[in-house]
mmCIF file of the C-alpha atoms, coordinates in Angstrom:
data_MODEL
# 
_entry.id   MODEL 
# 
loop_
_atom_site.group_PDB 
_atom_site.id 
_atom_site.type_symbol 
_atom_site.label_atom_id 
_atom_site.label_alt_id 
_atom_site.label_comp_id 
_atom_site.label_asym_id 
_atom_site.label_entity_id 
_atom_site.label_seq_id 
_atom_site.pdbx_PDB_ins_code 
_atom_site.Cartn_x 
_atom_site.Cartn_y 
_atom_site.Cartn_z 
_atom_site.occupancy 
_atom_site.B_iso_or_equiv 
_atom_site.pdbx_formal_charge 
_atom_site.auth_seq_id 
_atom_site.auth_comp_id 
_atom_site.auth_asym_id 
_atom_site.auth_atom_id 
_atom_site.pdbx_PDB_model_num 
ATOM 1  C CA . UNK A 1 1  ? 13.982 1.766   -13.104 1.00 0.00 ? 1  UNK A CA 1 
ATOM 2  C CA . UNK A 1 2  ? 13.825 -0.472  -9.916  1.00 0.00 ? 2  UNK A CA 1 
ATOM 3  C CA . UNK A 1 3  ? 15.878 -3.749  -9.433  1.00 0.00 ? 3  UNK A CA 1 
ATOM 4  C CA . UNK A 1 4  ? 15.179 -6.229  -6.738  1.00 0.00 ? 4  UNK A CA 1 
ATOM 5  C CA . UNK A 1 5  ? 17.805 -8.639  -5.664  1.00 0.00 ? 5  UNK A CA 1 
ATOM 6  C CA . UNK A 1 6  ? 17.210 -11.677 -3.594  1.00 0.00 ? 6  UNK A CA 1 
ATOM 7  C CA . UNK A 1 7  ? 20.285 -13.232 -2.558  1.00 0.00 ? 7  UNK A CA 1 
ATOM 8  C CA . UNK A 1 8  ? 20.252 -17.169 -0.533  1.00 0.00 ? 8  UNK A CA 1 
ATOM 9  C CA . UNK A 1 9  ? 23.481 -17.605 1.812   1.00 0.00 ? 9  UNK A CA 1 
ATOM 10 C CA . UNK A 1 10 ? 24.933 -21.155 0.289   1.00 0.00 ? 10 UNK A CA 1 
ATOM 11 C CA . UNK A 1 11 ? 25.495 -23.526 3.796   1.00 0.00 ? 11 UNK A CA 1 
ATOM 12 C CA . UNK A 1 12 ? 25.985 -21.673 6.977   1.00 0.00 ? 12 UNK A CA 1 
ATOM 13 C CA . UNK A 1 13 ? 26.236 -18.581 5.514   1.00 0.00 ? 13 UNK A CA 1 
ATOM 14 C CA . UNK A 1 14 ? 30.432 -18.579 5.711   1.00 0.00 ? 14 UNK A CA 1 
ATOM 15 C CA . UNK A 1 15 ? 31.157 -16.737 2.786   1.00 0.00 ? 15 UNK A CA 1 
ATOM 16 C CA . UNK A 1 16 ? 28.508 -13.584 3.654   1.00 0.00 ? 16 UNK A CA 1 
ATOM 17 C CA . UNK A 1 17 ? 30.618 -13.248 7.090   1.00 0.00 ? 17 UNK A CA 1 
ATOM 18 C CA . UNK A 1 18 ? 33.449 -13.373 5.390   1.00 0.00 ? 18 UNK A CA 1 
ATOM 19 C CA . UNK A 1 19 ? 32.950 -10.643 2.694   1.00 0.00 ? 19 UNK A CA 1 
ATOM 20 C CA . UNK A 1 20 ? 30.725 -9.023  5.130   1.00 0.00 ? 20 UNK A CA 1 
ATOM 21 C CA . UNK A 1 21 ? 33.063 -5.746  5.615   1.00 0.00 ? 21 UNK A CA 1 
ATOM 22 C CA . UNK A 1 22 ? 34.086 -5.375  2.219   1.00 0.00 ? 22 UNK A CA 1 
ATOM 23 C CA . UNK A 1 23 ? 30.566 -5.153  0.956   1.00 0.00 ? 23 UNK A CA 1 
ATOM 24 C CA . UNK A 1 24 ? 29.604 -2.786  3.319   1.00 0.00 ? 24 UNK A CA 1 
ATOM 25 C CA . UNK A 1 25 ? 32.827 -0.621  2.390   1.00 0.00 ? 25 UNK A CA 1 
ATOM 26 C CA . UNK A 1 26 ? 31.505 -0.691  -1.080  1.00 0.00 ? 26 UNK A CA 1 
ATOM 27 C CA . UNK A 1 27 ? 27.703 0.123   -0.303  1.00 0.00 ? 27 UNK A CA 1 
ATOM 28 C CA . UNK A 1 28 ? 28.608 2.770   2.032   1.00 0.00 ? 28 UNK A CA 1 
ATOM 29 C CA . UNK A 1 29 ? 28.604 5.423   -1.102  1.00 0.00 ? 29 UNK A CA 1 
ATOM 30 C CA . UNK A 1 30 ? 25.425 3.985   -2.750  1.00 0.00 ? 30 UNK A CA 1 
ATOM 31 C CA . UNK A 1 31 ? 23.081 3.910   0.768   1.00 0.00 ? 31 UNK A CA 1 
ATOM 32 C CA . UNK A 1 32 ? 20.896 6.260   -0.917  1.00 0.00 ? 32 UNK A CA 1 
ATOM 33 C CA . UNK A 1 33 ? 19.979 4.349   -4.037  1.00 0.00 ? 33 UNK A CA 1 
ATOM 34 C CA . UNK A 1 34 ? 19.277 1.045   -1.267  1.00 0.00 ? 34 UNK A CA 1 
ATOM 35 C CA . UNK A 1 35 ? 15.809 0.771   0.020   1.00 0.00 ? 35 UNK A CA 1 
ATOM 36 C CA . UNK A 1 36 ? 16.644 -2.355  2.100   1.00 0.00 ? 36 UNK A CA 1 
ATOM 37 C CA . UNK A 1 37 ? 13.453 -4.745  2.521   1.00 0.00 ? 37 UNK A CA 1 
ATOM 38 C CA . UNK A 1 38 ? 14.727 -7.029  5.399   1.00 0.00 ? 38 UNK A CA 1 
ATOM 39 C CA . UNK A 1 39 ? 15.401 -11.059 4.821   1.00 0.00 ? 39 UNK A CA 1 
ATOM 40 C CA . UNK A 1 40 ? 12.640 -12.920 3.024   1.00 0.00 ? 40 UNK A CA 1 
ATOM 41 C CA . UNK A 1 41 ? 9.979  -14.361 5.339   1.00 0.00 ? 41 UNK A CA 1 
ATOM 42 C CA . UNK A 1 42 ? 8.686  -18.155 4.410   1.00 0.00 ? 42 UNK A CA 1 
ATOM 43 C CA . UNK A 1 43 ? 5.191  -17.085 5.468   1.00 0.00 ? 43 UNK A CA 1 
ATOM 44 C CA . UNK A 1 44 ? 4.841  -14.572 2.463   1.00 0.00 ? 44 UNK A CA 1 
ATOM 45 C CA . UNK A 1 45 ? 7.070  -17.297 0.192   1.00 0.00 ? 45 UNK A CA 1 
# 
């Protein structure tokens, strides 16, 4: 089964930088389940 996730930085994006290393920390043993699609372009949305 295939999830997709779209995820919208609230402001400035603040918070993302913040948690920025600890979410990689936690992806890092799940990079082969990720197929990463890039950010969301406004000329296909």
């Amino acid at each position: 089964m295939n999830f997709v996730v779209i995820g919208k930085d609230k402001g400035g994006g603040s918070l993302r930088l913040e948690e920025r290393a600890a979410h990689l920390d936690y992806v890092a043993g799940y990079q082969h389940l990720i197929v990463y699609a890039g950010p969301w372009s406004r000329a296909i949305g």
